[in-house]
LUMLUMVO-515436 format. One record per residue (C-alpha): x, z, y. Coordinates in Angstrom, 2 decimals. Each point is the difference from the previous one (the first is absolute). Last residue first. Layout:
REC_u_w_v
REC_X_Z_Y
...
END
This chain:
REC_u_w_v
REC_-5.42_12.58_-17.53
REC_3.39_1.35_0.09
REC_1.47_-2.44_2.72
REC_-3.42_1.05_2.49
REC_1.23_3.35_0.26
REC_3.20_-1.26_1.20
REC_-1.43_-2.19_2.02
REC_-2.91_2.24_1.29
REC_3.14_2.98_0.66
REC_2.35_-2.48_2.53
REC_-3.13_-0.90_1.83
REC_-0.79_3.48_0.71
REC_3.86_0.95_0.29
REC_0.02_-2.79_2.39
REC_-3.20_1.18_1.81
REC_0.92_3.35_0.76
REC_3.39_-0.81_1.06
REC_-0.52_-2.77_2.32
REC_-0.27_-3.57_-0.87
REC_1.85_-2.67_2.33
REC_-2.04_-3.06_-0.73
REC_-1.04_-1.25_-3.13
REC_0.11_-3.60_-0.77
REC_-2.61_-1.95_-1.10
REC_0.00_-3.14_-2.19
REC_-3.93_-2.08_-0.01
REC_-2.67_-0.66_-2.20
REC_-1.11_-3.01_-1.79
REC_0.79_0.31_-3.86
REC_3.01_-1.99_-1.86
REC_0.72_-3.73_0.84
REC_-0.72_-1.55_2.75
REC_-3.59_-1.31_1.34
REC_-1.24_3.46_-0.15
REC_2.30_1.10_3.46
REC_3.23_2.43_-0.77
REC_0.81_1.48_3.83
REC_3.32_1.10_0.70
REC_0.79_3.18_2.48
REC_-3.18_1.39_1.15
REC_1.24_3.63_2.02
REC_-0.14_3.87_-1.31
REC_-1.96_2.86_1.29
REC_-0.42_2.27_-2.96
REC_-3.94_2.51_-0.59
REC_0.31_1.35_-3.59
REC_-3.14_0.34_-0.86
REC_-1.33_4.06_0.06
REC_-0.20_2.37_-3.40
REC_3.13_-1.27_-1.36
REC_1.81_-1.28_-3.47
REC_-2.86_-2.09_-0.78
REC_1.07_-2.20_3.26
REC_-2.58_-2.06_1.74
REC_2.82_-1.87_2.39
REC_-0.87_-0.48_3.53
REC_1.52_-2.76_1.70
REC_0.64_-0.17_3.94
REC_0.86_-3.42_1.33
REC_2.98_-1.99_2.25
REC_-0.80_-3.69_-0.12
REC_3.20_-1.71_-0.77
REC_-1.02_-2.75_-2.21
REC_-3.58_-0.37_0.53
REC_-2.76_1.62_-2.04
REC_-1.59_-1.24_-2.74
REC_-3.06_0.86_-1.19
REC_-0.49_-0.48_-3.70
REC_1.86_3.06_-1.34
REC_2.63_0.81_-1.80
REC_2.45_2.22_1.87
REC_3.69_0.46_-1.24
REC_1.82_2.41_0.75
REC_2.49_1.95_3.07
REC_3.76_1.88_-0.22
REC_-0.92_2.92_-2.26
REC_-1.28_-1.98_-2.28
REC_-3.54_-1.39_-1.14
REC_-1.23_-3.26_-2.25
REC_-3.27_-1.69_-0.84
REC_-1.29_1.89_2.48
REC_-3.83_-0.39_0.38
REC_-2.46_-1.05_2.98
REC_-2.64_1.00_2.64
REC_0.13_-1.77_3.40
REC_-1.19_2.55_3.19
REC_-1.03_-1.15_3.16
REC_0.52_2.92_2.70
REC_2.77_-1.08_2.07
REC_-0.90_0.96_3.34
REC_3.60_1.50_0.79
REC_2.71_-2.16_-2.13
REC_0.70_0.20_-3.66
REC_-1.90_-2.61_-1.76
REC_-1.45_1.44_-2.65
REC_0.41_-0.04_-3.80
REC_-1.96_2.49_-2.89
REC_2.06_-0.15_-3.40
REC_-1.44_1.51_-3.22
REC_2.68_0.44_-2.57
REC_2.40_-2.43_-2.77
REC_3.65_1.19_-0.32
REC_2.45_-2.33_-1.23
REC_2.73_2.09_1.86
REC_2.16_-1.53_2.55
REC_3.92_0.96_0.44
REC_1.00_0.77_3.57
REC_1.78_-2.27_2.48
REC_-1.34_-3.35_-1.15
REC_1.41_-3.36_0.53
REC_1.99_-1.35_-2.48
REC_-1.47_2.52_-2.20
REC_-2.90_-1.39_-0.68
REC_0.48_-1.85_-2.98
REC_-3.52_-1.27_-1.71
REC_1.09_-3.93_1.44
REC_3.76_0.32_-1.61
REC_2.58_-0.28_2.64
REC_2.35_-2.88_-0.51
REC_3.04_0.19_2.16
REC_0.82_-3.55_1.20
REC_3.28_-1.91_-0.77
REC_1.06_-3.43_0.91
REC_-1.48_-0.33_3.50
REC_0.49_-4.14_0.70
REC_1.22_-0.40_3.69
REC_-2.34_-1.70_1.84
REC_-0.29_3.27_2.89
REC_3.94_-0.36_0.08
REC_0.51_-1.36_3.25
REC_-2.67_1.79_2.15
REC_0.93_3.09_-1.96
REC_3.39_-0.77_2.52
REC_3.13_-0.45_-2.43
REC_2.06_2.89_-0.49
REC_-1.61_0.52_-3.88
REC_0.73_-3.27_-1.02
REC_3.58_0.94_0.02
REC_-0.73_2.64_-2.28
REC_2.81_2.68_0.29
END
């Protein structure tokens, strides 16, 4: 055993770290629970919460079962639960998903303003709707 490791963290917080995982910048897995798509659709955001009527218009740049990507210049807050509605080719209604803000991407970094979104629980009908534009959209 590392006797550094039984000292208090208070102890060893100037210990040097000599190894750090790299993950490369365009790998996602480290945090993702579903494999992303680079899918590119119609987007329509709102706030999800009674009275919410203002609507923001954006693309995916990505979609999986698990959430996407959102780029559009309003950004909402980390956290803010939202509806999306996906313009799918696949169907004759959007796809209507509630989901919640989790990382925001503003224009002064790199890659296009938008913001992560994960999916929340998705029922049956609306997985296998999702799960069918992805796969549709794969073959495009």
């Amino acid at each position: 055993m590392d006797v550094n490791s039984q000292r208090p963290l208070s102890e060893r917080a100037g210990d040097a770290i000599l190894a750090v995982p790299m993950v490369a910048k365009d790998d996602d897995s480290h945090h993702r629970r579903a494999k992303r798509q680079s899918v590119t659709l119609e987007i329509r955001v709102r706030r999800d919460h009674p009275g919410a009527a203002l609507t923001h218009v954006g693309r995916t740049s990505d979609l999986g079962l698990g959430g996407a990507f959102v780029e559009c210049e309003t950004l909402l807050p980390v956290g803010t639960p939202i509806r999306v509605s996906i313009k799918a080719p696949t169907a004759w209604e959007p796809l209507e998903i509630a989901g919640e803000v989790r990382w925001v991407v503003d224009s002064s970094e790199d890659g296009p303003t938008g913001f992560g979104v994960r999916f929340a629980s998705l029922g049956g009908p609306e997985a296998t709707a999702l799960y069918e534009l992805i796969n549709h959209s794969a073959f495009e």
